[in-house]
C-alpha positions, 0 to 999 in steps of 0.5 A: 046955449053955450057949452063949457069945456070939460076941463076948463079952469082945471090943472091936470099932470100927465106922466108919458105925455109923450110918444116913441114915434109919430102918432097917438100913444096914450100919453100924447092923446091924453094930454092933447084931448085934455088941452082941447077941454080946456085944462092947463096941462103939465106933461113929463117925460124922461126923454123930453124930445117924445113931447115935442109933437105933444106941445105942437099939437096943442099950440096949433090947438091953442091949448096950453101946456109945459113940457117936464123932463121927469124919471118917474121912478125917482123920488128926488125927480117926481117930487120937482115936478109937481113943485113946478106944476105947482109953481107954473098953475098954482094947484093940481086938480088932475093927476094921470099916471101914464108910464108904463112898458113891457119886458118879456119872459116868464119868472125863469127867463127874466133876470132879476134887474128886469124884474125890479126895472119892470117894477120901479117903471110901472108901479113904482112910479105911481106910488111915487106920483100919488105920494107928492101930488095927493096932499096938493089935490087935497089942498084944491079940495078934491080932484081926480087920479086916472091911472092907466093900467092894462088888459095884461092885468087881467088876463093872458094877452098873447106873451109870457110878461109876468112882471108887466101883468104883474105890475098893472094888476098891481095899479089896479088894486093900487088905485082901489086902495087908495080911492077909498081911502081918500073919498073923504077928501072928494079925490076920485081914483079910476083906472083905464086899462087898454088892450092892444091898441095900435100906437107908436109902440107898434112899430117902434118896439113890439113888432121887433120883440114879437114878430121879426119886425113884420108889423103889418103880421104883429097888426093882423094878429092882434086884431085877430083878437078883437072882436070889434072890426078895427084896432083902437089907438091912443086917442080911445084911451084920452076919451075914458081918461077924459071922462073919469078927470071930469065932473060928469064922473062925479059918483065914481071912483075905485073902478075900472073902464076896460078899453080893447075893443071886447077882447078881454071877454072872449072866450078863445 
């Protein structure tokens, strides 16, 4: 017997389908996984050199793929790469909303401009994706939207970053929303939420925002966190992604997988 591929003959977009540094971010691993099943995959980044290892890694896989430079929170940007997804494959089947990046503060440190760059970046720029991918999914007669939020939309994760909590709480109400409101026209709208996995992010950024640099301290303390005895990467967020863009998730929409390890149940 044999198995199809459970992407095969599909068109998906992948926003962030790159990385700040070698390794799985969430955007890489998504639109690599995706290439393995079989899709045809268009990735976008603002900075195109981030998808270098990405396309890499799906030819040595023998996959496709077509790297977009994209400012996702430009209307004028968002609205050329999905023309040239169009243009490249002919259709779009599967939208994945991937951008998305913290600032720190509470309301009264944080200045006014991050708060509306925290905004265009993390929410902003699924509305602006949905708005000019939707009519092109509906056209194929049906598809699938994955939005990747995050645990700091749902609870305290260990830092003051109201607009980041703000705004992925804000994409999954987003994705609820709209999930109804297109369930007639069989385009499916899920979000996954990470916890605090271990991507590029790690070294590249956080360790120097929350930990003095000491990455290894910043790992331990979060792993502290987790009730399974390991940290999750990017890879894990592919994996619920994966299944929400495929038929097997057929009956489900407007929902939610929670990818951190149990942590976001925990009591302390």
């Amino acid at each position: 017997m044999s198995l199809q591929r459970r992407l095969a003959g599909k068109v998906v977009l992948v926003t962030g389908a790159g990385s700040v540094g070698p390794g799985w971010g969430n955007g890489r691993a998504i639109a690599c996984r995706f290439a393995e099943e079989g899709a045809q995959v268009m990735g976008a980044d603002r900075d195109p050199a981030r998808m270098e290892e990405t396309a890499r890694r799906i030819a040595e896989a023998g996959g496709v793929f077509t790297a977009t430079a994209c400012d996702v929170t430009s209307g004028e940007s968002v609205a050329a790469l999905v023309a040239a997804c169009i243009a490249r494959y002919g259709r779009l089947d599967v939208l994945v909303n991937n951008v998305g990046g913290s600032a720190k503060g509470g309301p009264v440190e944080m200045s006014e401009e991050v708060w509306d760059a925290q905004v265009d970046h993390n929410l902003k720029s699924v509305f602006l994706t949905c708005k000019h991918a939707l009519p092109h999914l509906v056209a194929a007669g049906g598809g699938a939207i994955v939005n990747v939020s995050s645990t700091s939309g749902l609870r305290w994760t260990g830092a003051a970053q109201i607009a980041y909590a703000a705004t992925k709480a804000g994409v999954i109400q987003f994705s609820r929303v709209l999930a109804v409101q297109y369930a007639a026209d069989r385009v499916r709208v899920n979000t996954v939420v990470p916890g605090q996995l271990h991507t590029p992010m790690v070294e590249a950024r956080l360790a120097g925002q929350r930990a003095g640099g000491d990455v290894e301290g910043l790992l331990r303390q979060r792993q502290s966190r987790i009730p399974l005895p390991f940290m999750g990467d990017g890879r894990d967020t592919a994996g619920a992604a994966l299944f929400l863009a495929s038929d097997e998730a057929r009956f489900i929409t407007g929902t939610e997988i929670v990818v951190d390890g149990g942590m976001s149940v925990r009591c302390d």
